[in-house]
N, C-alpha and C positions, 0 to 999 in steps of 0.2 A: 560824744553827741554834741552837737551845736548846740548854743544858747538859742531860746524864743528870743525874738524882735521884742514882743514885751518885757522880758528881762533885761536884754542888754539896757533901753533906753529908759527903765526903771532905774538900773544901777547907775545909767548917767545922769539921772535928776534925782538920785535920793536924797537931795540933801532939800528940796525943792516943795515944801508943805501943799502949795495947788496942786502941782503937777501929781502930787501922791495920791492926796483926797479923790483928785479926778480916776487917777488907775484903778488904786483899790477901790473904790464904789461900782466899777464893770468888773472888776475881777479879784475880790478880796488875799487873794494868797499869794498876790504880787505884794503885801506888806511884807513878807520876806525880803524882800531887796531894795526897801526901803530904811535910810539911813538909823541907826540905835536912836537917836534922838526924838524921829518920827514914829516910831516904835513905841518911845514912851507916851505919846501924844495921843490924849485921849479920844480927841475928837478923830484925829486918822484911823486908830483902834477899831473905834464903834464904829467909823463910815465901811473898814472891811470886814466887821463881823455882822454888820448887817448884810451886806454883798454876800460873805460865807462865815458862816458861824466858826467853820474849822480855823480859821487866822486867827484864832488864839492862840494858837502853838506858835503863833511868829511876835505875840506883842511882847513888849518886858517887863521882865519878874516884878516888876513895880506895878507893872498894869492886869500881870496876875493875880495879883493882892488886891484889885479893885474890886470891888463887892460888883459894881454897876457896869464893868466891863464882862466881867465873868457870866455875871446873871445873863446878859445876853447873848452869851453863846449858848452856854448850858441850858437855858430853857426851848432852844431852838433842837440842840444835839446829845444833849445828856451827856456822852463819852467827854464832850471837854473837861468835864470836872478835874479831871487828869491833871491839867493845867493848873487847877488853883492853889494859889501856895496858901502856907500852914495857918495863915491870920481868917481864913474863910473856912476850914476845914469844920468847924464846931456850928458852920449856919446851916442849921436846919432846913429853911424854907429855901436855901440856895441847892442843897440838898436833894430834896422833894421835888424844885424843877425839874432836875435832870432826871429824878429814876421816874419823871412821867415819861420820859422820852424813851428810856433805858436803864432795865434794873441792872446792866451789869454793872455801874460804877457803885454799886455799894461794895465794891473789891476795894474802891480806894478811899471807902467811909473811915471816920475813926470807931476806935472799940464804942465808946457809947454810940455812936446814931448807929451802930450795929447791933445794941443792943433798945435799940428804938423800937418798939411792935410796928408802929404806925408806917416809920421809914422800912422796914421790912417787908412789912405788908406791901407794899406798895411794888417795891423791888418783886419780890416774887409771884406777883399777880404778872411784873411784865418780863420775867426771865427766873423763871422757876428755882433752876441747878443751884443758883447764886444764893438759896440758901445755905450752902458750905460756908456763906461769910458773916453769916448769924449769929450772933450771942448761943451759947450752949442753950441758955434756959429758954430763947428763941425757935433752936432746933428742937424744942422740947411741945411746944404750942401747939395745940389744936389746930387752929385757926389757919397762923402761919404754913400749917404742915398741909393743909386741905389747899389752901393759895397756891402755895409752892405744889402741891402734885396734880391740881386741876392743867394748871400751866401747862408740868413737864412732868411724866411720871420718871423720867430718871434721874431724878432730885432726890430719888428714895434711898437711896446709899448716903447721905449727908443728911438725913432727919435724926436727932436724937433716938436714941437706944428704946426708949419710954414709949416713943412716938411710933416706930417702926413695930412697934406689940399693938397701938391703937386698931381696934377693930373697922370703924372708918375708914381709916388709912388704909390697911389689907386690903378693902372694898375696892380699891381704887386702880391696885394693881393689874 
């Protein structure tokens, strides 16, 4: 399949900081073919994850570690969280953005914010099933377990042992 007109004349100006700013600000996911160096360039970064939150998957691993680049995808898309490397994994409140958007990225929480009620909560008020990626004592919760089955009742194979006896919960079935 042929290249877009906008690709090719991206790939001939990548190296080209205006020329980029300009592109990605109509069409964010032309920062893919803009040169590594633009790539790491904060200010090109933010002009196309404002354009489209998803060019995160094109900035570099330098600019995935930026708290202030990340943050503004993820509070727009949630699933970018995907994207953030290992020095943001432990921010909560970076966190929290995205499972407003989408409780599935608590799949790529670490073990503690999995074992977070609040960050759980939150996750399974907006994608029930994803309590499978719960702390045990989590899957064990009340609260958590009414959240998670109000959502989705087929969540009810991944609630704690404890929880699936709650009389509540049966209720719900």
């Amino acid at each position: 399949m042929p290249k877009a007109q906008d690709v090719i004349d991206m790939e001939n100006h990548a190296d080209e900081k205006e020329y980029v700013l300009k592109q990605v600000a109509q069409k964010g996911a032309l920062l893919e073919f803009a040169s590594e160096e633009l790539r790491n360039d904060k200010e090109v970064v933010l002009e196309a994850i404002e354009n489209n939150p998803e060019a995160l998957e094109f900035a570099s691993d330098a600019l995935k570690g930026d708290r202030d680049v990340v943050y503004e995808s993820v509070s727009q898309v949630g699933w970018t969280y995907c994207y953030a490397k290992e020095n943001l994994l432990e921010d909560r409140e970076l966190l929290m953005a995205g499972l407003r958007q989408t409780g599935q990225i608590l799949y790529f929480a670490t073990k503690k914010m999995r074992a977070d009620k609040e960050i759980v909560h939150l996750a399974v008020q907006n994608k029930g099933i994803i309590v499978k990626y719960a702390s045990s004592e989590l899957k064990n919760d009340l609260e958590i377990g009414l959240a998670a089955m109000a959502q989705d009742k087929s969540c009810y194979p991944f609630l704690g042992a404890d929880l699936k006896e709650n009389e509540e919960i049966k209720k719900l079935l």
